[in-house]
N, CA, C and O of each residue as an XYZ file, in Angstrom:
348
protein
N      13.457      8.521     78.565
C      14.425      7.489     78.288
C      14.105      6.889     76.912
O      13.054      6.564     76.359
N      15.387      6.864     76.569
C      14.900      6.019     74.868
C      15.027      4.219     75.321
O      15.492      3.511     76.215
N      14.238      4.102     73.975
C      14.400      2.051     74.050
C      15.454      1.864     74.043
O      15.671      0.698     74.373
N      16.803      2.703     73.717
C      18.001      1.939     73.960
C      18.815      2.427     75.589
O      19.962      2.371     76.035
N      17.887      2.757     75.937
C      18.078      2.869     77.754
C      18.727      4.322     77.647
O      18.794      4.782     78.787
N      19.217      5.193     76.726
C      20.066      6.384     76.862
C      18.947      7.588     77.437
O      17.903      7.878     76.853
N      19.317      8.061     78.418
C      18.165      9.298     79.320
C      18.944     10.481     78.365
O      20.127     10.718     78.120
N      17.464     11.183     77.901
C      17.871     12.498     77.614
C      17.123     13.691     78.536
O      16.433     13.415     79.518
N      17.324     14.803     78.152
C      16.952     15.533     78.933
C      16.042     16.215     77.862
O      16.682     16.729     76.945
N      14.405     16.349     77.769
C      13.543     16.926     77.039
C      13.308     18.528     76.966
O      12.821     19.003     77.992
N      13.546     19.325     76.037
C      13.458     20.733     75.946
C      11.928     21.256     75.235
O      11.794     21.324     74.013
N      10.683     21.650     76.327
C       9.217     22.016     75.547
C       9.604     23.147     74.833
O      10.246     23.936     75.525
N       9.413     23.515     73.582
C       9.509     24.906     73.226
C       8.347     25.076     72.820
O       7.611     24.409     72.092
N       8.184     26.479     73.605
C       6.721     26.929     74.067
C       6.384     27.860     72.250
O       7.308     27.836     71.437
N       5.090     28.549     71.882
C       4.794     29.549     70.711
C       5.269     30.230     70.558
O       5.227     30.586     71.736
N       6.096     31.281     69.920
C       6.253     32.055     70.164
C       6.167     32.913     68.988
O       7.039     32.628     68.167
N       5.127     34.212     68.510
C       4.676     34.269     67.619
C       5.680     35.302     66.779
O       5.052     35.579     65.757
N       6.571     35.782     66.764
C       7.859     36.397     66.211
C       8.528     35.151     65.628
O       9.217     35.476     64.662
N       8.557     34.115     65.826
C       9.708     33.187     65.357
C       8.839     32.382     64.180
O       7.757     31.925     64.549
N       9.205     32.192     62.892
C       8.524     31.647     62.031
C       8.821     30.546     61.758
O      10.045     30.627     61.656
N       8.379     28.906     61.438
C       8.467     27.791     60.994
C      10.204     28.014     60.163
O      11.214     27.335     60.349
N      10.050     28.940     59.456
C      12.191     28.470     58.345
C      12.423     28.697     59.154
O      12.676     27.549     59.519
N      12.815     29.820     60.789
C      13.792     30.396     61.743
C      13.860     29.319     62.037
O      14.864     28.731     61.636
N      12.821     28.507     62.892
C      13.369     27.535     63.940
C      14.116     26.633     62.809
O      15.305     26.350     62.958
N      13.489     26.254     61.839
C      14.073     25.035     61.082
C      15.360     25.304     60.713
O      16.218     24.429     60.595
N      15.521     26.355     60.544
C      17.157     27.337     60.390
C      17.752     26.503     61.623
O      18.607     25.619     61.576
N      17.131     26.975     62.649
C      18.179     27.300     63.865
C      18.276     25.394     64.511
O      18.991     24.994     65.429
N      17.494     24.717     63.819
C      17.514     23.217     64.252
C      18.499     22.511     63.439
O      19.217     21.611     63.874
N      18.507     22.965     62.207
C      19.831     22.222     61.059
C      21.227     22.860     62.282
O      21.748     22.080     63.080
N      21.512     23.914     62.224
C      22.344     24.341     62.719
C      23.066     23.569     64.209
O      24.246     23.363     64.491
N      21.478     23.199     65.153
C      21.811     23.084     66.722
C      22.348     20.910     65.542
O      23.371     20.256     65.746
N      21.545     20.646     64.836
C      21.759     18.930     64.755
C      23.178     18.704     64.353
O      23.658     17.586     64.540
N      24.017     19.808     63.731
C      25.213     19.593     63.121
C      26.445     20.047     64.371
O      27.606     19.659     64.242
N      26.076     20.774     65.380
C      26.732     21.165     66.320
C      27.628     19.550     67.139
O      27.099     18.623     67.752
N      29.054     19.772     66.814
C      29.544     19.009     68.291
C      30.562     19.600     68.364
O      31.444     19.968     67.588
N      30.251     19.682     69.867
C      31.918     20.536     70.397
C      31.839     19.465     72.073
O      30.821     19.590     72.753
N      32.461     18.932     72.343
C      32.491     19.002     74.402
C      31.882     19.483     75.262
O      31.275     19.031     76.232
N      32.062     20.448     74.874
C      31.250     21.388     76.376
C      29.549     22.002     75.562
O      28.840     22.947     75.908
N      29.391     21.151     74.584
C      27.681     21.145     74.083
C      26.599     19.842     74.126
O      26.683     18.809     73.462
N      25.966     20.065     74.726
C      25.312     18.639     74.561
C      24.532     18.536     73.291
O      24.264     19.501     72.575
N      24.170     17.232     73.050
C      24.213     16.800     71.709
C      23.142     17.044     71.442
O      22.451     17.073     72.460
N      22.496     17.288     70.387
C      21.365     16.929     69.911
C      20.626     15.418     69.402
O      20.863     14.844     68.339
N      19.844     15.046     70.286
C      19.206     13.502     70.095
C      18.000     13.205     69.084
O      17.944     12.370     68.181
N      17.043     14.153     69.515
C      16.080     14.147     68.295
C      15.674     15.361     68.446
O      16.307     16.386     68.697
N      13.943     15.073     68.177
C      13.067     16.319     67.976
C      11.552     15.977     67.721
O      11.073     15.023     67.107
N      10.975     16.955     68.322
C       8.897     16.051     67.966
C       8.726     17.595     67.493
O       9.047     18.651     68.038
N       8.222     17.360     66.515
C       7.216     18.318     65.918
C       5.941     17.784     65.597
O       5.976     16.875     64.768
N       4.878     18.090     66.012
C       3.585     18.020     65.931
C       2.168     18.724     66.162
O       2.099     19.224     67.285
N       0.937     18.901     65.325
C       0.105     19.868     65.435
C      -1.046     19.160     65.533
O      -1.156     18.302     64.657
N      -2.291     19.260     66.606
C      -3.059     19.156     66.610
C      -4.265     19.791     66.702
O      -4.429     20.841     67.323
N      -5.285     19.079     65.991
C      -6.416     20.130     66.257
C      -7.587     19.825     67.260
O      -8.189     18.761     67.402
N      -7.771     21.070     67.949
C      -8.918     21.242     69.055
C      -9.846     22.315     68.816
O     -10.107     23.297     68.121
N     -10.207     21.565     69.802
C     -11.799     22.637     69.497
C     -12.034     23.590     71.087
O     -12.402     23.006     72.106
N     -11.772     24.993     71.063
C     -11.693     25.965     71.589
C     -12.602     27.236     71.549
O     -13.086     27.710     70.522
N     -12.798     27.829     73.110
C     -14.086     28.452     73.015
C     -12.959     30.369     72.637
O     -11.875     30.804     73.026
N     -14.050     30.885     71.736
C     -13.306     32.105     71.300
C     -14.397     33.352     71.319
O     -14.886     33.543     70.205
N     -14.673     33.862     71.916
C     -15.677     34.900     71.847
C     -16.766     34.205     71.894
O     -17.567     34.566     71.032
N     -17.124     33.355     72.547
C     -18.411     32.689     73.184
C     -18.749     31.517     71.942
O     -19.773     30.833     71.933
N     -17.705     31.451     70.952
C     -17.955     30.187     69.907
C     -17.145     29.605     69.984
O     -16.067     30.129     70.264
N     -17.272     27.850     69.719
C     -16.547     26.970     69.565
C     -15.906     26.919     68.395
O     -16.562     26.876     67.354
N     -14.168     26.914     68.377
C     -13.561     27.689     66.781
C     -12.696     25.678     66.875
O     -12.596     24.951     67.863
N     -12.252     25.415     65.402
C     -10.808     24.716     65.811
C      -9.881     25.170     65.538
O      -9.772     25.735     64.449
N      -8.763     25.094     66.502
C      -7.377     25.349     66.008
C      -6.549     24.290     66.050
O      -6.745     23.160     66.500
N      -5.312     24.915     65.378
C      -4.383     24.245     65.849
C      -3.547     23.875     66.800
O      -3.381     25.084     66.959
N      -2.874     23.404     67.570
C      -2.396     23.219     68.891
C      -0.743     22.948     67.896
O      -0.610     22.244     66.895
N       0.122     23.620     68.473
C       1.621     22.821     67.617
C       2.344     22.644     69.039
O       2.466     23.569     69.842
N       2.828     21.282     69.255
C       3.862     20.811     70.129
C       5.300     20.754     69.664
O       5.416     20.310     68.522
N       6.408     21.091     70.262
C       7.508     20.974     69.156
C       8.653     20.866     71.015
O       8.607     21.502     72.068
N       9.232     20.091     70.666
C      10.367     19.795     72.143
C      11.878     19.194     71.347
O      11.875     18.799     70.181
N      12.448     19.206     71.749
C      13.757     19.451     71.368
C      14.728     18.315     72.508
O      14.943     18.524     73.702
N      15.130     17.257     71.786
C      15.567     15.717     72.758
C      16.844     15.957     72.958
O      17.537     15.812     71.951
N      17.550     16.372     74.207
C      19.327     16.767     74.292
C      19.638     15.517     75.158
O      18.803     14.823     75.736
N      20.893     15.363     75.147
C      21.873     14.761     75.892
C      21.462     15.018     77.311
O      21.399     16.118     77.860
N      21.182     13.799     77.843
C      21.126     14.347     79.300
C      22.549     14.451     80.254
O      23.436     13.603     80.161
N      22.612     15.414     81.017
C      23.497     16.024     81.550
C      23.194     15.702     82.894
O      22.259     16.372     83.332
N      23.892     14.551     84.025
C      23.496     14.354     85.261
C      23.732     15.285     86.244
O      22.864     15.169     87.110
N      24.678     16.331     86.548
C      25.194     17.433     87.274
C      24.219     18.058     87.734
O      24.453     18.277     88.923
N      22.845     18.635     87.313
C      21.504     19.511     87.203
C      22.451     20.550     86.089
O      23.211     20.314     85.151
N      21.953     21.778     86.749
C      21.307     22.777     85.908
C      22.726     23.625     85.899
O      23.341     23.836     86.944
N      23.196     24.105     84.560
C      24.539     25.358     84.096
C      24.232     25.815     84.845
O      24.738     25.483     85.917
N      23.010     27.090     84.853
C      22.678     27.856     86.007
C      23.399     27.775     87.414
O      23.692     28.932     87.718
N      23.700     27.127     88.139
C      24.125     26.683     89.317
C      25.630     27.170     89.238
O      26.072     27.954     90.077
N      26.447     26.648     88.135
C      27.915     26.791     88.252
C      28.158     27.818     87.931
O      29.180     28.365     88.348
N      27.089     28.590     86.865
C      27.399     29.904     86.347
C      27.369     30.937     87.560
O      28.244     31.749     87.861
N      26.302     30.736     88.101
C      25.608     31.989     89.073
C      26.332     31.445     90.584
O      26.413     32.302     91.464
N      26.904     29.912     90.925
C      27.135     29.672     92.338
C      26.312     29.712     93.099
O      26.649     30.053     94.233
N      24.868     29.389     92.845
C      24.080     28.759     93.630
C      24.101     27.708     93.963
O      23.238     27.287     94.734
């Protein structure tokens, strides 16, 4: 929920090592400029990287950790899935 009481619905997007930092940033200009009706909106976005300390072949290495989630319109109905498939 944001401070101005509006519930969104939070999207984690997990690593995925084919997709490079410009793609997504490509594909995020694109999703922030999107409005149509039947799309929910785009609200915000967290991008963030942290570093930890992780065991790697029996040594303690640091990496980076990157969090990145994607803030939509929440949609009270549940899940497309359902109407698509008729579950």
């Amino acid at each position: 929920m944001l401070e101005d009481g509006e519930e969104v619905a939070v999207k984690m997007l997990h690593f995925m090592p084919n997709i490079s930092d410009q793609q997504f940033e490509n594909e995020f200009e694109i999703l922030k400029h999107l409005k149509h009706a039947n799309i929910v909106r785009l609200v915000g976005f967290c991008d963030e990287a942290k570093e930890e300390l992780v065991e790697y072949n029996g040594k303690l290495i640091v990496c980076q950790r990157i969090h990145r989630a994607l803030c939509l319109e929440y949609m009270p109905n549940g899940s497309l899935g359902k109407l698509l498939h008729g579950w």
